[in-house]
N, C-alpha and C positions, 0 to 999 in steps of 0.2 A: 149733660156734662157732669161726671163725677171726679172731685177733686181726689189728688193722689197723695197721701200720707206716706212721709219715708219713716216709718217706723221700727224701733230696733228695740224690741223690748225688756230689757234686761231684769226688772223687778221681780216679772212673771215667771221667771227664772232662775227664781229663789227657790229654798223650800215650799212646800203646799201649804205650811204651817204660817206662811206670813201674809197668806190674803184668803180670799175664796173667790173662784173665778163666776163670775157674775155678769151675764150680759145687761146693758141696759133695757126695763123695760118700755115699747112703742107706747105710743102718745094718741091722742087719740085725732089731729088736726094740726100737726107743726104748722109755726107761721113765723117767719123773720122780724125779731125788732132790726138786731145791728150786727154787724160783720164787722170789726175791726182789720181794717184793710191795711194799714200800715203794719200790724204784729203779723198777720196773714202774710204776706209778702215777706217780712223778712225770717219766719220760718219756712220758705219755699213753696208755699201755698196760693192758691190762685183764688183772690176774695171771688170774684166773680162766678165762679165754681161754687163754691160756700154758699154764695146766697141763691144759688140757682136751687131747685126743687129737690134735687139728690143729696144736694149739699147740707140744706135744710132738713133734711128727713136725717142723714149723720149725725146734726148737730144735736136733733133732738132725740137718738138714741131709737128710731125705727131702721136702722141702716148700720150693718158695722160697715166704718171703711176696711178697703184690703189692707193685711196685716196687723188690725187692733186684736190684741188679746186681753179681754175685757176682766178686770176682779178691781174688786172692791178690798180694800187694807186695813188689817189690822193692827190696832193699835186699844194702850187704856190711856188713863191720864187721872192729873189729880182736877178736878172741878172746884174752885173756887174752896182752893183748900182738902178738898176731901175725896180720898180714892178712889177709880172706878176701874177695876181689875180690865173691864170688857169695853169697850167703845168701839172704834173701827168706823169705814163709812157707813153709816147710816141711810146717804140720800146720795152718794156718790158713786159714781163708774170710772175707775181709771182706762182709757180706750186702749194707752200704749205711752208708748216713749218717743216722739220725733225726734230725729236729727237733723238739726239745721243745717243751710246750706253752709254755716261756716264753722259748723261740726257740734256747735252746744247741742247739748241733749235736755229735753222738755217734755214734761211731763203735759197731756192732753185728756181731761178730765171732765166729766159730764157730772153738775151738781142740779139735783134734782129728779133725778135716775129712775128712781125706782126704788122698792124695798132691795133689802138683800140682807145676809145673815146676820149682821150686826145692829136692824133699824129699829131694834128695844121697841114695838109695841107703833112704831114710827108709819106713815105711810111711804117716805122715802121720796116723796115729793117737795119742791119749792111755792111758793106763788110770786109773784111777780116782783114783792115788794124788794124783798131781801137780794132778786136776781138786780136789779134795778140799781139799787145801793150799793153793792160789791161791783157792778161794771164800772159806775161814774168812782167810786170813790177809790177804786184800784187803778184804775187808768190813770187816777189824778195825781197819786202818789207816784208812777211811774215819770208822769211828765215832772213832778218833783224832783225826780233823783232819788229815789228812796226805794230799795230793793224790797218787793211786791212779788208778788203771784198778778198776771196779767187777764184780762177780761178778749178773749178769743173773739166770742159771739154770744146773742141771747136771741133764746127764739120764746116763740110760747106755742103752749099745746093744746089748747080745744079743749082742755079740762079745767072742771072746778076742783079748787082742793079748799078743804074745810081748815080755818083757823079759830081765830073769833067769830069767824060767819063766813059764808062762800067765798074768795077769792080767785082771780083767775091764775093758772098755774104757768109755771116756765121755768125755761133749761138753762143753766148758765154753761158757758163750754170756759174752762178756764185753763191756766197753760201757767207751768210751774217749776223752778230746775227742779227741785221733787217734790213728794208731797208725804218725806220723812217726817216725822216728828218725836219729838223729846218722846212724848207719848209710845211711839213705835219701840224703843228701846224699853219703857216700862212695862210693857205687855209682854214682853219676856224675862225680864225682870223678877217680875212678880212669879212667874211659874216655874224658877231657877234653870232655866233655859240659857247657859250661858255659849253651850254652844251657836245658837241663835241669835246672841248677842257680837260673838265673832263676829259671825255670818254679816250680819245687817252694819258693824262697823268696816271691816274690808271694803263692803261695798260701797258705803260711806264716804271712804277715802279714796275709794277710786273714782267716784261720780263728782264729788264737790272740793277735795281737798287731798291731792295727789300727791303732795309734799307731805305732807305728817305721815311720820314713822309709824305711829303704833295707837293705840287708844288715848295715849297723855295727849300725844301733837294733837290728834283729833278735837279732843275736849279744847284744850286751848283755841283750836281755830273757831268752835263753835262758840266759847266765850266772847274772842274777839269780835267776831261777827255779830253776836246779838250787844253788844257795849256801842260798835258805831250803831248800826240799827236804833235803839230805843234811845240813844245821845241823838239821831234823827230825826222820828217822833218827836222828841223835846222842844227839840225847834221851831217844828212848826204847830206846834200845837194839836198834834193827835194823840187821841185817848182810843187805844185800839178795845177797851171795853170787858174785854173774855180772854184774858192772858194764863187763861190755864194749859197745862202743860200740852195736851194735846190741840192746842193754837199755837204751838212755840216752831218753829222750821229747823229741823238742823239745820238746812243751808245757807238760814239767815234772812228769807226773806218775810216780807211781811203777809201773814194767811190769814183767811178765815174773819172777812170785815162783816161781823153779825152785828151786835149793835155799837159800831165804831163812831165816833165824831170828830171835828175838831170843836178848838174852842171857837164862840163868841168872845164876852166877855170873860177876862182873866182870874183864876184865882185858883192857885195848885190843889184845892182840894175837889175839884169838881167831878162830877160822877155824870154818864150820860144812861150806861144799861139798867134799864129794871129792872133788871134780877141781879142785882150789884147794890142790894140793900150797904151794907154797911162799910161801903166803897174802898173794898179791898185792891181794885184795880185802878185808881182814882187817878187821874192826870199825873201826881209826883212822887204816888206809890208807885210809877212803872219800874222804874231802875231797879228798885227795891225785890218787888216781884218775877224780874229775870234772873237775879241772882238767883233769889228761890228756885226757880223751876232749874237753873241749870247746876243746882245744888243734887236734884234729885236725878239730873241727868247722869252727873257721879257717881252718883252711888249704884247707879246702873254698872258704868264701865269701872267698879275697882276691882272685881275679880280679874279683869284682862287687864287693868294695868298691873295687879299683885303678881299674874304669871309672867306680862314682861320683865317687871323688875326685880323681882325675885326677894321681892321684901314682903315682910306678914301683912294684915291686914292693917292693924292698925297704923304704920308708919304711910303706909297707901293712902289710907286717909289723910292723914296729916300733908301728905305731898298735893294731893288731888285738893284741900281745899285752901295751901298756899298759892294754886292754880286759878282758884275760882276766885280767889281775891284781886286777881289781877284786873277780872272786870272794872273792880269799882277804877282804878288808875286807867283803864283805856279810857271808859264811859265819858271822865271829870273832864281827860282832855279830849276826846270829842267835843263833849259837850261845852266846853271857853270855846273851843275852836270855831263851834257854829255860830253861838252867842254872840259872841266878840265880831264877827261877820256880818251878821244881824244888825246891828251898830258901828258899823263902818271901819273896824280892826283887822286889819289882815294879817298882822302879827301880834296875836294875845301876851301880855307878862302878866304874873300871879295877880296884880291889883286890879286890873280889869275885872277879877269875879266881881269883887264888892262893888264895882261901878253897873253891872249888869243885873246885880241880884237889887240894890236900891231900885231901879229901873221896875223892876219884875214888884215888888211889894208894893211900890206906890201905884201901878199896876192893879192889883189885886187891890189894892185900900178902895179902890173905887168901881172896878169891873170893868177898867176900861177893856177895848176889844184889841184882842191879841194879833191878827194879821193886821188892823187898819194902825196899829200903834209903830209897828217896827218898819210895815211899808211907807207911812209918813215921816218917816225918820230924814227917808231917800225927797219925800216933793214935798216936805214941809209944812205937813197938818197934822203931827201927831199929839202937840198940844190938844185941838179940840175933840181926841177923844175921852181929853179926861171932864168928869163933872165940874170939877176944880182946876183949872188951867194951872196955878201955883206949883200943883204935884209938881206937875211935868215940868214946870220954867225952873224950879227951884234945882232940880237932877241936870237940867239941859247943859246950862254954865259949866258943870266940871263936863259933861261930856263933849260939849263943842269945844273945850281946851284942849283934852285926849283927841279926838279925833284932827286937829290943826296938825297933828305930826305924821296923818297917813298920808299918803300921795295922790289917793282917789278913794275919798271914802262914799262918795256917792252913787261911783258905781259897781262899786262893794258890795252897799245896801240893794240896790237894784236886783243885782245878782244871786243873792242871798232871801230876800225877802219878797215872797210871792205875793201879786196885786190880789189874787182870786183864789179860791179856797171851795171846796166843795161843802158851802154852809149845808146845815141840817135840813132848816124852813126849805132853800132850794131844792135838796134831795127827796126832800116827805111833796113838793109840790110836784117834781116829777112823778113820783110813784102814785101819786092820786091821781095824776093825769092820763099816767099809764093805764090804771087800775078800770079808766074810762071811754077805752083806748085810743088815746090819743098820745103818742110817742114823743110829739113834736119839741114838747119842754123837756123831756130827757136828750135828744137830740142838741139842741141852743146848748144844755149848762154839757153837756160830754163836747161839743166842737170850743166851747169857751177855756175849757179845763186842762185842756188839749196846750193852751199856750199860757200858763198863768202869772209867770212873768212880765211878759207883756202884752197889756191890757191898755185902754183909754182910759181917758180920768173920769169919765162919764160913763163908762161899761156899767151897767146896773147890778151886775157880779159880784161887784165891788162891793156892794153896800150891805152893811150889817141888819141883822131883822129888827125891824120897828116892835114897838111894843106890840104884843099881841101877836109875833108873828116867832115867837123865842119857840124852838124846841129843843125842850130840856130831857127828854125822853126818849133813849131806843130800842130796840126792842131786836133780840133774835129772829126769826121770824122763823122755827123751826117747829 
């Protein structure tokens, strides 16, 4: 039984100049972890099919289905500040473009592929760890609400690939409205490629933003979109880790979870990636650093917005970056809007910041923990997770006065505030478990994640790492 891919591939169908066509290369043992049967299904796909033998040999890149037209994308980026003319995928195979049954178009992507013209010295492989943490921890943001790039399937391959020491290797199949990035516009950019820049903006507008007129709408939808976006992250406490430019999505969703966490304990300066010495990406540096990136996204698009508006360069700037500012105003009220939610407000006014920012610092004075503090808002334990119960009882008073005027602030909080969280310790004990093959613990936290709203009070999900069990460290795994 081989599954039937309706693919229509429009990217490949760019110039030659924007990828290099690149089949995946065969594995040397595909073996099924997981088939994501609910996204299977609703992009027209038959899981059953998938995880059958043909399906599995697709998944890992010994099989094109009918219709993929396989290349790998180019793209640079800026890295943690500093430019890298060249990037592109590396470990990636784009197979094609699906069209769902109810007509979205999704990109279907194999990471862990194989080398190909861009993998700098790379072997273009995964291991299992990093496939592992991008399944659980992308699935979880979906079930969040939070616009993600999705976890299709993961197989593994019968190979070792070499990190710190032998690991076993594996494919993620991921599915994406594209897999554009800020990055893709600066690899043309950079080589004054602006006919290229058209090119990739048209199509831009026509794949994710059909309403914007010209390169300006464009930019602003892309601003709008990363302001709720990372006002999102905010809330719930994710540190996506590697916010450089070629991690940013035109489309808005969230890519690319190498060494992503949320929080444990609170406290806006927190840092989880290793190679994030001097934590430029840090928990409440995020907002900061999408303006950055979508600063350089501009200055991509000014020469196509100087020929639509027929004004010099410099006034182009000045218009493009009274644009970019609008972020910080979408971001602020996103971000009351979720906040104020979080604590039982379903209509925010200006004085509720100060009432959620005390909340947040007495928070951080002590490291209480971020999901267990806001979901016990809703069932009435969020006192004991401070060291000092006073913090909390002292902020409580004015907040249970403000909240005496919503109409249901408890099931506000409910709604707003997930019981379960894809903690670190959780994720790093799946992946050991995996690593020994034993799937069973990635299985429990992906079917728990799946519903994190509603959870038991005794779901062990729930509970924050004991000492000893804190992991403060993640790690790309590239």
């Amino acid at each position: 039984m081989s599954p039937v891919f309706a693919f229509d591939n429009s990217y490949a169908r760019l110039p030659e100049r924007f990828f290099a066509r690149q089949p995946p290369d065969p594995v040397a043992a595909p073996g099924l972890i997981a088939v994501n049967a609910a996204l299977a299904q609703a992009l027209g796909l038959d899981p059953q099919a998938l995880a059958a033998p043909e399906g599995v040999a697709m998944l890992a890149g010994n099989r094109l289905p009918e219709g993929a037209d396989p290349i790998a994308q180019a793209y640079a980026g800026h890295q943690f500040g500093g430019f890298v003319p060249q990037l592109g995928d590396g470990r990636a195979v784009l197979l094609g473009e699906i069209v769902a049954p109810g007509g979205a178009r999704l990109d279907l992507q194999l990471k862990g592929a194989g080398q190909t013209p861009f993998s700098r010295r790379g072997d273009g492989r995964a291991w299992i760890g990093p496939v592992i943490r991008e399944y659980l921890v992308s699935e979880a943001m979906a079930a969040l609400g939070v616009p993600t790039t999705r976890a299709l399937a993961a197989v593994t391959t019968g190979e070792t690939v070499w990190r710190e020491g032998p690991m076993p290797g594996a494919v993620l199949a991921r599915v994406a409205a594209s897999h554009i990035r800020v990055g893709t516009f600066q690899f043309f950019a950079v080589r004054g490629d602006t006919e290229a820049i058209e090119t990739l903006a048209r199509h831009v507008i026509a794949r994710h933003y059909p309403g914007a007129g010209g390169a300006l709408d464009l930019f602003d939808a892309v601003v709008t979109a990363q302001a709720r976006l990372v006002a999102q992250w905010m809330a719930l406490g994710f540190i996506h880790g590697v916010m450089n430019t070629d991690n940013m999505a035109i489309s808005g969703e969230t890519i690319d979870y190498g060494p992503c966490a949320f929080l444990d304990g609170y406290h806006p300066d927190t840092v989880f990636s290793s190679i994030d010495s001097h934590g430029r990406y840090a928990y409440s540096n995020q907002p900061q650093v999408a303006i950055w990136n979508l600063a350089q996204l501009a200055s991509c698009l000014v020469p196509m917005i100087e020929a639509e508006l027929g004004q010099p360069t410099e006034a182009v700037i000045e218009i493009a970056t009274e644009h970019l500012n609008r972020f910080r105003e979408i971001y602020e009220g996103e971000w009351l809007a979720r906040m104020a939610g979080k604590i039982g407000i379903a209509a925010p006014e200006p004085e509720d910041r100060a009432l959620i920012e005390t909340l947040l610092t007495r928070m951080a004075g002590q490291r209480a923990d971020f999901t267990r503090v806001f979901r016990g808002l809703a069932e009435g334990g969020a006192a004991a997770e401070f060291a000092e119960p006073e913090a909390y009882h002292g902020w409580a008073a004015d907040w249970r006065a403000r909240i005496a005027r919503e109409p249901d602030p408890v099931a506000g909080m409910r709604a707003a505030n997930p019981a379960i969280i894809p903690r670190n310790h959780r994720v790093e004990a799946a992946i050991a478990a995996a690593v020994a093959g034993d799937f069973a613990p990635f299985h429990a936290l992906h079917a728990a994640l799946a519903s994190p709203f509603d959870r038991p009070e005794n779901d062990p999900y729930r509970a924050a790492p004991r000492p000893g069990e804190e992991v403060r460290r993640t790690f790309c795994g590239t």
